[in-house]
PyMOL CGO cylinders between C-alpha atoms (Angstrom):
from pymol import cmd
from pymol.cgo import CYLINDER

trace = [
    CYLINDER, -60.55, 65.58, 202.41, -63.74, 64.41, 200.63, 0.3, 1, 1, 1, 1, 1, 1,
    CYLINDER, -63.74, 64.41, 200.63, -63.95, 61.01, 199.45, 0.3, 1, 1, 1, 1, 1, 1,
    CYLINDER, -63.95, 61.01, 199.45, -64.57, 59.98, 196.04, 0.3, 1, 1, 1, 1, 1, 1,
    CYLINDER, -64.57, 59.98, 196.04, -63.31, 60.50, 192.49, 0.3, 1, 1, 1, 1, 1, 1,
    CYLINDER, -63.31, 60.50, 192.49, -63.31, 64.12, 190.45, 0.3, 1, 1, 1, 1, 1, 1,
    CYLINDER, -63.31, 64.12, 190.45, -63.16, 64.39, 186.75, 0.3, 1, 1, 1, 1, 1, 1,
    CYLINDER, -63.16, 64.39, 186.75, -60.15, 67.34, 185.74, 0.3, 1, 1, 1, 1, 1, 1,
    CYLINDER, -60.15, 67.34, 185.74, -61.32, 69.00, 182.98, 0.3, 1, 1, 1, 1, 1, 1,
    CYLINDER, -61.32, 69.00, 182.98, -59.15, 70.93, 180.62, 0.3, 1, 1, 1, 1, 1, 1,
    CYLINDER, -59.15, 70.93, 180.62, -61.56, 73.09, 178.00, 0.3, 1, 1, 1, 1, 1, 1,
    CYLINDER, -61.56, 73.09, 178.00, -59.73, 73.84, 175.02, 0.3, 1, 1, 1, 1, 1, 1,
    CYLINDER, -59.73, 73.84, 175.02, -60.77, 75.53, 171.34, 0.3, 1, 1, 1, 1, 1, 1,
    CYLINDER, -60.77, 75.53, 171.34, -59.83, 71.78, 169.67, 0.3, 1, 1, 1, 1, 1, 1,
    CYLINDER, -59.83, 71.78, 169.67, -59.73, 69.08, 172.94, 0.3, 1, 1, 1, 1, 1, 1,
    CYLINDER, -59.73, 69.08, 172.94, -60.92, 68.92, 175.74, 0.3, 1, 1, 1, 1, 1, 1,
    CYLINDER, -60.92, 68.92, 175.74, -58.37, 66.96, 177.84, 0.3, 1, 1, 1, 1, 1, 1,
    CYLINDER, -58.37, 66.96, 177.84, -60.23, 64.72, 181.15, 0.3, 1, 1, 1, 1, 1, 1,
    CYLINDER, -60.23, 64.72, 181.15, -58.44, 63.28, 183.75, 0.3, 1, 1, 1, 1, 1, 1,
    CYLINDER, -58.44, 63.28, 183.75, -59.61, 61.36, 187.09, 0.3, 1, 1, 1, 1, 1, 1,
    CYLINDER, -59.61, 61.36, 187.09, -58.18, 60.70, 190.77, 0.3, 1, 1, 1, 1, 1, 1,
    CYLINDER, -58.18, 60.70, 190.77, -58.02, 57.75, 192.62, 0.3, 1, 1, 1, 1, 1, 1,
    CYLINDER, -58.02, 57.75, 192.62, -61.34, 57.60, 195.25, 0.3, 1, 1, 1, 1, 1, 1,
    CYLINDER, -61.34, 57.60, 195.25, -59.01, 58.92, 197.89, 0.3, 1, 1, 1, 1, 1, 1,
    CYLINDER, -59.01, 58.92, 197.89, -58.44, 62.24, 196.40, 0.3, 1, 1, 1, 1, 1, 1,
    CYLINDER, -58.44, 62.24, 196.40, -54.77, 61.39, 196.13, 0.3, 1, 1, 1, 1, 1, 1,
    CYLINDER, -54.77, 61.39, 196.13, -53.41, 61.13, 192.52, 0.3, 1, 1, 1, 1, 1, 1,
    CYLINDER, -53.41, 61.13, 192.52, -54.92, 62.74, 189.04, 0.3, 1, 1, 1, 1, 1, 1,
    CYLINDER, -54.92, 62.74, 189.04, -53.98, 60.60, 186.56, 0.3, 1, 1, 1, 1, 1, 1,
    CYLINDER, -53.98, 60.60, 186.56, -55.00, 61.26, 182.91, 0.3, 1, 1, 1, 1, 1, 1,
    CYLINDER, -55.00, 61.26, 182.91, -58.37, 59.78, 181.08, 0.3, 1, 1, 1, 1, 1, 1,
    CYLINDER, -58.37, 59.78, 181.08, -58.58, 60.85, 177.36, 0.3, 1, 1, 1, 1, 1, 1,
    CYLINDER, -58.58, 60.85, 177.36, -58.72, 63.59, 175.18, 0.3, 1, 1, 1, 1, 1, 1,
    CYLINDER, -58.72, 63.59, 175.18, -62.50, 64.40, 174.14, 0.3, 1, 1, 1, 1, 1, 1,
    CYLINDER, -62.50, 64.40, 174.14, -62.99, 66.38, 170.94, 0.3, 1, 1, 1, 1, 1, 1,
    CYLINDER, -62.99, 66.38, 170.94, -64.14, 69.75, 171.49, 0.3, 1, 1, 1, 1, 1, 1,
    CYLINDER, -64.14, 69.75, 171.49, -66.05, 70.25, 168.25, 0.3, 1, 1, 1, 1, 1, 1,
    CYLINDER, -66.05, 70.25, 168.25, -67.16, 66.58, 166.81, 0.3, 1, 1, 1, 1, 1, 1,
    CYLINDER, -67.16, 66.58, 166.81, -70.22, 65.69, 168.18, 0.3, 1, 1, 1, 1, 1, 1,
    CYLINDER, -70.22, 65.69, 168.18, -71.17, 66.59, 172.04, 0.3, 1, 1, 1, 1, 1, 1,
    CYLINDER, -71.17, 66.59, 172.04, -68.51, 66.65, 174.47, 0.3, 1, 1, 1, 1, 1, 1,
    CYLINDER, -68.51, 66.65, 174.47, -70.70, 67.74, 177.38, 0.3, 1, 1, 1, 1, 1, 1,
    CYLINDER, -70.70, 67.74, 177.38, -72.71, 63.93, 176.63, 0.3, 1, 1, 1, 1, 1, 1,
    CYLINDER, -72.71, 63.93, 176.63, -69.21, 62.26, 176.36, 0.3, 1, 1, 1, 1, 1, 1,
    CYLINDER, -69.21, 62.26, 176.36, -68.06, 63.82, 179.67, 0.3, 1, 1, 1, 1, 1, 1,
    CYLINDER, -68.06, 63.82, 179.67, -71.48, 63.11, 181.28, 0.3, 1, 1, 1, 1, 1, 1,
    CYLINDER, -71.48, 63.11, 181.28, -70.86, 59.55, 180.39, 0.3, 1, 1, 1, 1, 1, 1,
    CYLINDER, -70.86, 59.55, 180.39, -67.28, 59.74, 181.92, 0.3, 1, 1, 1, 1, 1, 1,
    CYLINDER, -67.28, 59.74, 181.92, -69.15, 60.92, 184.92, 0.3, 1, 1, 1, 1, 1, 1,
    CYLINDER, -69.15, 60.92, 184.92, -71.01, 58.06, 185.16, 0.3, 1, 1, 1, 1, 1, 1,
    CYLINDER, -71.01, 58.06, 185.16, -68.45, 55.59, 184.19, 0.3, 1, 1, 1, 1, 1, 1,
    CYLINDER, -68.45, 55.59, 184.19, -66.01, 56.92, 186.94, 0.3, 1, 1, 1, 1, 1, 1,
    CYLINDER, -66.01, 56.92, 186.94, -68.83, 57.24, 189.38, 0.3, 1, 1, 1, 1, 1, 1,
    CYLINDER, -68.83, 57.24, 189.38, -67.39, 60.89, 189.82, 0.3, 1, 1, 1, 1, 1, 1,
    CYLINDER, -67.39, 60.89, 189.82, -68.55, 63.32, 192.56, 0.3, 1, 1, 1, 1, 1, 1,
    CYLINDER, -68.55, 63.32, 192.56, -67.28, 66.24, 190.71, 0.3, 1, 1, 1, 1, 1, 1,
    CYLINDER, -67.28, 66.24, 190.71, -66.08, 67.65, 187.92, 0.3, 1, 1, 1, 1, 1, 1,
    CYLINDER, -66.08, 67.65, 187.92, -62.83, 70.61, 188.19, 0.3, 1, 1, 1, 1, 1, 1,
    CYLINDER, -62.83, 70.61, 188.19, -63.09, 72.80, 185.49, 0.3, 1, 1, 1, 1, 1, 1,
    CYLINDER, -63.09, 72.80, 185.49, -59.85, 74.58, 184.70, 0.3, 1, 1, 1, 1, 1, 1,
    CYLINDER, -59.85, 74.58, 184.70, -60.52, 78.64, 184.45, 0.3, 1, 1, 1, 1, 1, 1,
    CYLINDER, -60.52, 78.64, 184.45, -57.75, 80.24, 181.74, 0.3, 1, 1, 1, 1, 1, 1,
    CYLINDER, -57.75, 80.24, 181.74, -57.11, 83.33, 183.91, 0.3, 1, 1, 1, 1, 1, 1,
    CYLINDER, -57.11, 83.33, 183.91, -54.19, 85.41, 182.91, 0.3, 1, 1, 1, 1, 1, 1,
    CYLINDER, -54.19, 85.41, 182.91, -50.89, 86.44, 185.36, 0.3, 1, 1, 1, 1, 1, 1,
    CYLINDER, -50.89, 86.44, 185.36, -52.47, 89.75, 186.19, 0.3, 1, 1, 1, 1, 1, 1,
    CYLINDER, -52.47, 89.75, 186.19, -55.78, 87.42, 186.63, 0.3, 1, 1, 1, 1, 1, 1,
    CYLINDER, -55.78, 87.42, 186.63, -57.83, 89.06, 184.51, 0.3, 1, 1, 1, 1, 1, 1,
    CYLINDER, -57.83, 89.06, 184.51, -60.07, 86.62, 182.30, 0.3, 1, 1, 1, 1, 1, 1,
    CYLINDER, -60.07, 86.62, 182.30, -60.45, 87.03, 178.94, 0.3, 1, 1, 1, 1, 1, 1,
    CYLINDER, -60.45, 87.03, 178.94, -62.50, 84.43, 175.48, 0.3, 1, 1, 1, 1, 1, 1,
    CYLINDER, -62.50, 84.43, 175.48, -60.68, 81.59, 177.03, 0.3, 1, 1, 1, 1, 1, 1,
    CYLINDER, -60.68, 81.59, 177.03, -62.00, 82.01, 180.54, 0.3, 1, 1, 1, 1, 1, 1,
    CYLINDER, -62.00, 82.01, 180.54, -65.73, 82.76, 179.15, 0.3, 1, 1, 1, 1, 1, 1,
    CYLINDER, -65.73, 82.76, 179.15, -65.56, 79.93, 177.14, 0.3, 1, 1, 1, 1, 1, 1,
    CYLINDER, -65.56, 79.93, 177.14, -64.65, 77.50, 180.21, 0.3, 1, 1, 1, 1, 1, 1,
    CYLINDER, -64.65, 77.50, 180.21, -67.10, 78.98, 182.47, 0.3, 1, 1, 1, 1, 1, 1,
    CYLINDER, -67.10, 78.98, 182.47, -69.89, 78.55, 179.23, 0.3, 1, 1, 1, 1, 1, 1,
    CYLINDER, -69.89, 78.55, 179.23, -68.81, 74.92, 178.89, 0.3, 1, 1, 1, 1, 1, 1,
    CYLINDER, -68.81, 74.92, 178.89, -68.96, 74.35, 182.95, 0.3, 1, 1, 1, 1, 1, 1,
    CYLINDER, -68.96, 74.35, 182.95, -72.39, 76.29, 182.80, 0.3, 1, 1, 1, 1, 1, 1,
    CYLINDER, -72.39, 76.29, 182.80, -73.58, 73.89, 180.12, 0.3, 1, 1, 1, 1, 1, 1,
    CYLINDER, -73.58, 73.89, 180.12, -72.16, 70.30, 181.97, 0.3, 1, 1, 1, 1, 1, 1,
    CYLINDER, -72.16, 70.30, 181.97, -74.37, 71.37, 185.27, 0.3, 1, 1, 1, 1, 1, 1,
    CYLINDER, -74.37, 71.37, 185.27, -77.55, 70.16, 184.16, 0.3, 1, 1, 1, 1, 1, 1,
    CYLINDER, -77.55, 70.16, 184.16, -75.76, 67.25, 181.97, 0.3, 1, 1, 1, 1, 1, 1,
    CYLINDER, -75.76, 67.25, 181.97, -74.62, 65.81, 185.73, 0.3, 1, 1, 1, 1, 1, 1,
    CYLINDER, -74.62, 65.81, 185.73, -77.81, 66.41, 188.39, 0.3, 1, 1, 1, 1, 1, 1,
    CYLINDER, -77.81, 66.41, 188.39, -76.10, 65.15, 191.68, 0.3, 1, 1, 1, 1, 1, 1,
    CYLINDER, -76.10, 65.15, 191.68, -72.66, 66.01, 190.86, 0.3, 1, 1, 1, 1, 1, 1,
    CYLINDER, -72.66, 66.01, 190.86, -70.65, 69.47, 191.49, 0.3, 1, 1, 1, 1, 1, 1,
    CYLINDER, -70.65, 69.47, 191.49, -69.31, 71.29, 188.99, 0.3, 1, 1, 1, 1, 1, 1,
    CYLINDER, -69.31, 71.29, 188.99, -66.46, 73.42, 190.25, 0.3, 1, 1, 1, 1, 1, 1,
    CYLINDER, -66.46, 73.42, 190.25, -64.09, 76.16, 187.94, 0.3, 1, 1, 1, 1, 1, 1,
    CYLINDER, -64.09, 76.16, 187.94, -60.31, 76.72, 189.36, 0.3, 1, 1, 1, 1, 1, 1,
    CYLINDER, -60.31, 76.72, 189.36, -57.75, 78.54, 188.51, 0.3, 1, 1, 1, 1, 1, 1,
    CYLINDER, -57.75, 78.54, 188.51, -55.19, 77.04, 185.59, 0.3, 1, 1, 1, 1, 1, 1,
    CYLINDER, -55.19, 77.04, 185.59, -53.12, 79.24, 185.58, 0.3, 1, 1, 1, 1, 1, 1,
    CYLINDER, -53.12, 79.24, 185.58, -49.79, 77.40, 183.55, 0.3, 1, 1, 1, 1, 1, 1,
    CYLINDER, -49.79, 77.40, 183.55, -51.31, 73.96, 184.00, 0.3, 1, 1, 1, 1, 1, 1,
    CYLINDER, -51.31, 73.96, 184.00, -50.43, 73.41, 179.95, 0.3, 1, 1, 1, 1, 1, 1,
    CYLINDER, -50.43, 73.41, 179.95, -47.12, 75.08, 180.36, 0.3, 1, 1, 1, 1, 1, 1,
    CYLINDER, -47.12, 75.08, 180.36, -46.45, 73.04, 183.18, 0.3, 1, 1, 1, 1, 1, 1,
    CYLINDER, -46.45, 73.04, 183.18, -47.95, 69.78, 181.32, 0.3, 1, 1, 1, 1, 1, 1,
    CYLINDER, -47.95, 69.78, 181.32, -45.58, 70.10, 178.17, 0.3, 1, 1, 1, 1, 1, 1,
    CYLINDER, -45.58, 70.10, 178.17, -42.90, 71.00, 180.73, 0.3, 1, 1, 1, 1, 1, 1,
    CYLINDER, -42.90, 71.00, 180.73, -43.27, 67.79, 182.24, 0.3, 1, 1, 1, 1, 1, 1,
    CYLINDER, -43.27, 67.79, 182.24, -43.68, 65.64, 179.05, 0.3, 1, 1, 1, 1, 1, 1,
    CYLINDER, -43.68, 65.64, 179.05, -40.67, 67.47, 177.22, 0.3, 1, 1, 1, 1, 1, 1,
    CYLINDER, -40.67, 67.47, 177.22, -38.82, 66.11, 180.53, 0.3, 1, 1, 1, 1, 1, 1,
    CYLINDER, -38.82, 66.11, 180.53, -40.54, 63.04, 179.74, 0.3, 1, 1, 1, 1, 1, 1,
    CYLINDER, -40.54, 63.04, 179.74, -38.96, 62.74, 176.24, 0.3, 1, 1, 1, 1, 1, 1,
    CYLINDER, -38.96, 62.74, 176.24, -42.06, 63.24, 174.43, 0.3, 1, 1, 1, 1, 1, 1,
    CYLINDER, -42.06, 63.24, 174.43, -42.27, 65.95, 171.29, 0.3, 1, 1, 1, 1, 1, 1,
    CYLINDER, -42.27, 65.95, 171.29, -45.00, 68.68, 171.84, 0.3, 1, 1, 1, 1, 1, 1,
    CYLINDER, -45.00, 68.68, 171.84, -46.28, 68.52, 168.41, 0.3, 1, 1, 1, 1, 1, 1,
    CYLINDER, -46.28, 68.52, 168.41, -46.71, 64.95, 168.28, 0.3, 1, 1, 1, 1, 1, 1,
    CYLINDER, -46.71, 64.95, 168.28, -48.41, 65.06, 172.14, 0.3, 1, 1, 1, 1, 1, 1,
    CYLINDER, -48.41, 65.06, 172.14, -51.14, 67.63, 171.28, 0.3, 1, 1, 1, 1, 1, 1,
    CYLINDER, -51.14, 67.63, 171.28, -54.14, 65.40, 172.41, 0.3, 1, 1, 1, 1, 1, 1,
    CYLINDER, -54.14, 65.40, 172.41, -51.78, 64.14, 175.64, 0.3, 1, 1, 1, 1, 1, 1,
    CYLINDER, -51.78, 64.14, 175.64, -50.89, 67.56, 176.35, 0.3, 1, 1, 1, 1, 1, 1,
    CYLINDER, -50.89, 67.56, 176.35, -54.68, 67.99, 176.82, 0.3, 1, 1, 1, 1, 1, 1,
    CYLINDER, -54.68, 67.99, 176.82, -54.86, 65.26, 179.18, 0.3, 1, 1, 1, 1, 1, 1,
    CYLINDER, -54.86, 65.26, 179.18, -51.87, 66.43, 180.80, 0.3, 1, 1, 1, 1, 1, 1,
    CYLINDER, -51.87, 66.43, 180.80, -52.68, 69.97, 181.69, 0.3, 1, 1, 1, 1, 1, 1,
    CYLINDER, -52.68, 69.97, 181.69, -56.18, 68.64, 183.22, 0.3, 1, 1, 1, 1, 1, 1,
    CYLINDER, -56.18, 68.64, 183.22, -53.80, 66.36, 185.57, 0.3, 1, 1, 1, 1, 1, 1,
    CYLINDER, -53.80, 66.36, 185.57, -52.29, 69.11, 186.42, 0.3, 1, 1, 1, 1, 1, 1,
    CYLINDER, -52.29, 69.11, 186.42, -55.64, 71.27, 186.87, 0.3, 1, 1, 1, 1, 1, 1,
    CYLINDER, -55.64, 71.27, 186.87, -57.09, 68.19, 188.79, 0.3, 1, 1, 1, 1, 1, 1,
    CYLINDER, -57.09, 68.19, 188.79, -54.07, 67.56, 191.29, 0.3, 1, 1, 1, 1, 1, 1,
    CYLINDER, -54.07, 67.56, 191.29, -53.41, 71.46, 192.29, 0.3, 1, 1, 1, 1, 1, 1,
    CYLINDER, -53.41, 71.46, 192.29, -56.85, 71.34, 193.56, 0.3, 1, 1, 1, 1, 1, 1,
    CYLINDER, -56.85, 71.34, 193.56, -56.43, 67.96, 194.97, 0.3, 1, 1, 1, 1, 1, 1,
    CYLINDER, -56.43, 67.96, 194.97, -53.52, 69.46, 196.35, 0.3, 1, 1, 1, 1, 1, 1,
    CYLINDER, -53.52, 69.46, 196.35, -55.02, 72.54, 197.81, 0.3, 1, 1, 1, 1, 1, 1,
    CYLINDER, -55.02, 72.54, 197.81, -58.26, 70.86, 199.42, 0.3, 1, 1, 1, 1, 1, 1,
    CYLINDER, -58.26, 70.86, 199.42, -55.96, 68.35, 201.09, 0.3, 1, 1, 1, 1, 1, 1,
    CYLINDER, -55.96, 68.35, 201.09, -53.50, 71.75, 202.43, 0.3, 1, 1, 1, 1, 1, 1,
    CYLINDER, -53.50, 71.75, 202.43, -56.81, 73.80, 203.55, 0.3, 1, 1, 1, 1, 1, 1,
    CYLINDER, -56.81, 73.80, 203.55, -59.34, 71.54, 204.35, 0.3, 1, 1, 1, 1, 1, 1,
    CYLINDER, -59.34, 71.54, 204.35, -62.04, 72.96, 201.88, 0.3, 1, 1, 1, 1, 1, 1,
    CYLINDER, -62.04, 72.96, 201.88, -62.58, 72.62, 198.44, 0.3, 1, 1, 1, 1, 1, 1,
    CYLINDER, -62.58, 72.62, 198.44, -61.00, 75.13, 196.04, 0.3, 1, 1, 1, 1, 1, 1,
    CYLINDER, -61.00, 75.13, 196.04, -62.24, 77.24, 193.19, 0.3, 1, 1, 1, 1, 1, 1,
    CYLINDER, -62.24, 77.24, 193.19, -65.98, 78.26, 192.63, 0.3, 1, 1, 1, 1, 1, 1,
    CYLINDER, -65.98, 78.26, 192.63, -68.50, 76.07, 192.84, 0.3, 1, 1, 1, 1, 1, 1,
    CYLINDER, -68.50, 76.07, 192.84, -71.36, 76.33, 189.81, 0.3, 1, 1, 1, 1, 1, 1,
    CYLINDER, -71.36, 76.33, 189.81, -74.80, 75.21, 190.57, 0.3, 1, 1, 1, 1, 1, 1,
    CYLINDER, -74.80, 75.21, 190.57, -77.49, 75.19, 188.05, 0.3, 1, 1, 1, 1, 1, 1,
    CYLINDER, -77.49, 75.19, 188.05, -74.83, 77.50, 186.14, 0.3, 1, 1, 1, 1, 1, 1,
    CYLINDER, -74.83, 77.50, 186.14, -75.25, 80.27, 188.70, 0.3, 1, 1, 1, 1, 1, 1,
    CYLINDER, -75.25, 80.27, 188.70, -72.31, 80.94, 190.73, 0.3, 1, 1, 1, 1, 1, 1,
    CYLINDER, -72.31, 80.94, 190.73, -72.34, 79.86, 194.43, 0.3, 1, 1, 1, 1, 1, 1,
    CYLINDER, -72.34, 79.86, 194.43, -69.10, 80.20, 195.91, 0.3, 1, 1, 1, 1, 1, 1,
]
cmd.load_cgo(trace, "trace")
């Protein structure tokens, strides 16, 4: 397992919702909820980069059961395209999300928390969730998951 901390990154229409792991690699816990239209979110994650001293950033790619991707997934990869050069130094890497905001409300209904009034945590939720199955899967394989971005070209 790598050391150091990764930025989750859930890339919604409305919110983007961040979240960051302890320098271990051991538990995503959530950051904030960055507006996805007011202003520039790729300068407000850049300076969550910096502020968490991150070493990457995990994208979350909307892919659908049958894993086809659709506007959802072409927006994320545009948005991860767009934070490469924002970040020189750090990786940029797009995984599978498959449910991560199905599973996030899951867990905050359980939590006793109303879905309409969680919308932004939600967000911040579901990029937990994005963050920790990949924590989860470098830790079970020994590599990193998902595909990494660099410059915005694909590198696997």
């Amino acid at each position: 397992m790598r050391r150091g901390r990764r930025l989750g990154i859930d890339v919604g229409e409305v919110r983007i919702g961040v979240a960051s792991c302890d320098p271990d690699g051991l538990i995503a816990t959530p950051v904030e909820t960055v507006p996805a239209r007011d202003g520039d979110p790729i300068a407000r994650i850049a300076a969550l980069v910096r502020e968490y001293e991150a070493i990457e950033c995990v994208v979350g790619l909307p892919v659908s059961l049958s894993g086809r991707e659709g506007a959802a997934a072409a927006k994320a990869r545009d948005f991860a395209a767009r934070l490469v050069p924002a970040i020189p130094g750090v990786s940029v890497r797009l995984v599978d999300e498959r449910m991560s905001t199905v599973t996030a409300s899951s867990q905050l209904r359980a939590s006793g928390r109303k879905a309409k009034s969680s919308r932004s945590v939600i967000d911040q939720a579901a990029a937990t969730v994005i963050l920790q199955t990949a924590l989860d899967a470098e830790r079970t394989r020994g590599s990193a998951p998902g595909e990494l971005l660099d410059d915005g070209i694909e590198t696997t």
